[in-house]
C-alpha distance (Angstrom), angle and dihedral (degrees) to the residues before:
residue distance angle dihedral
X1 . . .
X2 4.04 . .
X3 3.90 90.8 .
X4 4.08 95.2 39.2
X5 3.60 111.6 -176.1
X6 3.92 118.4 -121.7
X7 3.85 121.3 -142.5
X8 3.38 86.7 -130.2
X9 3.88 96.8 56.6
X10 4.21 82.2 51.7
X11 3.80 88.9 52.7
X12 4.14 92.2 44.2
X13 3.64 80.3 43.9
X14 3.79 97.7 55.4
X15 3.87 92.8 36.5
X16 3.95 85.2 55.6
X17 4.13 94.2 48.8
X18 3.89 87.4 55.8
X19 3.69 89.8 54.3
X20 3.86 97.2 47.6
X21 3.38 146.5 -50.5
X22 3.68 123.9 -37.4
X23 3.88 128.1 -129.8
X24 3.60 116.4 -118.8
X25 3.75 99.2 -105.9
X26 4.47 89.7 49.9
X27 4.11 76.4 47.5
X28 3.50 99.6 50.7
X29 4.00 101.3 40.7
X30 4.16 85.3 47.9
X31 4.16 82.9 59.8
X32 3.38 94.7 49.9
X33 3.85 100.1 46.0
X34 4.07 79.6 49.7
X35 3.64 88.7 56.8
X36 3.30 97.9 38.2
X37 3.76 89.3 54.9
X38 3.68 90.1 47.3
X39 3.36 96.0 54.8
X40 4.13 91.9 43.8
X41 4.12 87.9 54.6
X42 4.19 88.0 47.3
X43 3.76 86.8 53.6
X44 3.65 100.1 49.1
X45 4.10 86.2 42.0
X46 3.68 90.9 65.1
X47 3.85 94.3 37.3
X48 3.99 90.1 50.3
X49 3.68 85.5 56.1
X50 3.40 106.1 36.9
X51 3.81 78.4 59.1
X52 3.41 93.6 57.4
X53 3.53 95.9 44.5
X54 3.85 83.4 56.0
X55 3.80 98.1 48.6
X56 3.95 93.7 50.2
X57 3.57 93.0 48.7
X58 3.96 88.1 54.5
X59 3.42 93.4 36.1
X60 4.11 84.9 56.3
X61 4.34 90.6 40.1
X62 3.80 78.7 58.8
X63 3.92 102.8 53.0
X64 3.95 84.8 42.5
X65 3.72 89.4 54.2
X66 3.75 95.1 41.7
X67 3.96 88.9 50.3
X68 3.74 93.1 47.4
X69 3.87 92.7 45.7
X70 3.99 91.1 48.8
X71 4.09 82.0 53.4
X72 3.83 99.3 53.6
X73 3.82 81.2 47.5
X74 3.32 102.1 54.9
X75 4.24 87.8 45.8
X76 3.53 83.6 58.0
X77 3.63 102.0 54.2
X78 3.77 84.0 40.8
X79 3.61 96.6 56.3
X80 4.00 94.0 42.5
X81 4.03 82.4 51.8
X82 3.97 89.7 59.8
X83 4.02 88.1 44.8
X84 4.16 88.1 -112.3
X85 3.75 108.1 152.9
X86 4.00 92.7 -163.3
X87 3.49 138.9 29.0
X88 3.86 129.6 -157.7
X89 3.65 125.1 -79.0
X90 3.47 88.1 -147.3
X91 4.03 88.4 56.4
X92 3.66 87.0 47.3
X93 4.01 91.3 52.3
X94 3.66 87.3 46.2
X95 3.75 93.8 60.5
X96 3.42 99.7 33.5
X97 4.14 89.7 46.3
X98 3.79 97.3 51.9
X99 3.59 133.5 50.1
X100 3.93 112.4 -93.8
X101 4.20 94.0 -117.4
X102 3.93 89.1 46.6
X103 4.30 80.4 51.3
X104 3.72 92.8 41.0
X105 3.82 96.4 45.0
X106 4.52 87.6 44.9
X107 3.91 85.5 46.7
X108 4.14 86.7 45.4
X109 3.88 92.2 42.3
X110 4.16 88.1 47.7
């Protein structure tokens, strides 16, 4: 915006409408520095929680890697147990493909 609107003008602005009545053009630019405050708090609405939306989804990529990690440990220990030196690729894809309650409720259902 060429003509960007200070908060200070707004403030002069405001201090001058309590003192009397303002001319069209003081009216008019305190409207658009309303509007174009308006329209900066919308945008950093959406941003704020778009970001939010962003840190829960990571925030739930991380508990879902976590989970799947504590699985393919667990199938490690298991298999060094039982003396096995190596374990499936495909088992390792399985785990690592899925999320570790869909594996835990397959292994439960098995």
């Amino acid at each position: 915006m060429a003509d960007r609107i200070t908060t200070e003008q707004l403030l002069n602005l405001a201090d001058r409408a309590e003192r009397g009545p303002l001319t069209a053009a003081e009216a008019s630019r305190l409207r658009r520095g309303l509007w174009h405050l308006d329209e900066r708090c919308r945008s950093l609405e959406a941003a704020r929680a778009s970001t939010i939306g962003r840190h829960g989804n990571a925030q739930r990529r991380n508990v879902d890697a976590a989970r799947r990690l504590a699985v393919l440990q667990a199938l490690v220990a298991s298999t060094r147990r039982r003396g096995v030196r190596a374990v499936a690729v495909q088992t390792v894809d399985a785990i690592l493909g899925t999320s570790a309650d869909t594996h835990q409720r397959n292994r439960e259902a098995a």
